[in-house]
Steps between C-alpha positions, in 0.01 A plus 500: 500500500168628496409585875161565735415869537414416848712268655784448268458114401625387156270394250497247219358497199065431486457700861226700506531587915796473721537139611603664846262760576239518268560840310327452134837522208514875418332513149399122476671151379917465506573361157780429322570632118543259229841422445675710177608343192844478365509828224329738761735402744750588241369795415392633852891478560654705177184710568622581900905509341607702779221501754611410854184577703261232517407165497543199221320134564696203472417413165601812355849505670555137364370544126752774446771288670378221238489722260843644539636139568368379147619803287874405673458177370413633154769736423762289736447217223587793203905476442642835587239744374254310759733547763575884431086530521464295761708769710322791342193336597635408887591907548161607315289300775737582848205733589207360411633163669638729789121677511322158485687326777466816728128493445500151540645522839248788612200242380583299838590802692886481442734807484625533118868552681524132565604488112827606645478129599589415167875598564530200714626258307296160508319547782364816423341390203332219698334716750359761198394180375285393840414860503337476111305253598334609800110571441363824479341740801169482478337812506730881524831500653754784513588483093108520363215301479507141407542336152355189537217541805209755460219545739204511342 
């Protein structure tokens, strides 16, 4: 979340001064990025295969998951020789889909460990789920400066 200088209060998006003391927005307006479209999401993630360290917006995290989800479909439907790709294509993207979550989860200022959730059956996948879909800091946190909010 982005935060006062001064006195610590969180901001939202439009403040130019702190709605608790006053202090003027380091830098000017909090504004929030357009959104990114379905290929660049694609490509930002095959582009940051094995890149941990970060942060990835919702939508980017949830095109590749469509994405993924859509080529399973296509070569599950393929007799055999679909199949046999379909699990070349499942061990080709482990780390990219491994990378994405993890900087998915540092986007709302989650520890990429809690993938280790994902061992849990059931109920593990739920709460990576909630966690997914939680919005995004504004502002810096611990894993680098926001994706979505800029100050400008």
């Amino acid at each position: 979340m982005l935060k006062c200088a001064k006195c610590g209060q969180e901001m939202v998006e439009g403040t130019t001064v702190c709605p608790s003391c006053g202090t003027p927005v380091s830098g000017g307006v909090l504004k929030q990025l357009p959104q990114i479209g379905f290929g660049e999401a694609i490509k930002l993630c095959f582009s940051k295969y094995a890149t941990f360290s970060g942060r990835a917006r919702r939508s980017e995290y949830w095109y590749f998951v469509l994405f993924n989800f859509i080529i399973g479909l296509v070569l599950g439907m393929i007799p055999f020789l679909g199949w046999v790709l379909g699990i070349i294509y499942s061990l080709a993207t482990v780390v990219p889909s491994l990378a994405v979550g993890a900087r998915r989860l540092h986007d709302s200022g989650k520890s990429a460990l809690l993938l280790l959730l994902l061992l849990i059956p059931v109920i593990g996948g739920i709460i990576i789920l909630v966690l997914t879909l939680i919005d995004s800091d504004k502002g810096d946190n611990q894993y680098g400066p926001s994706t979505k909010y800029v100050v400008e």
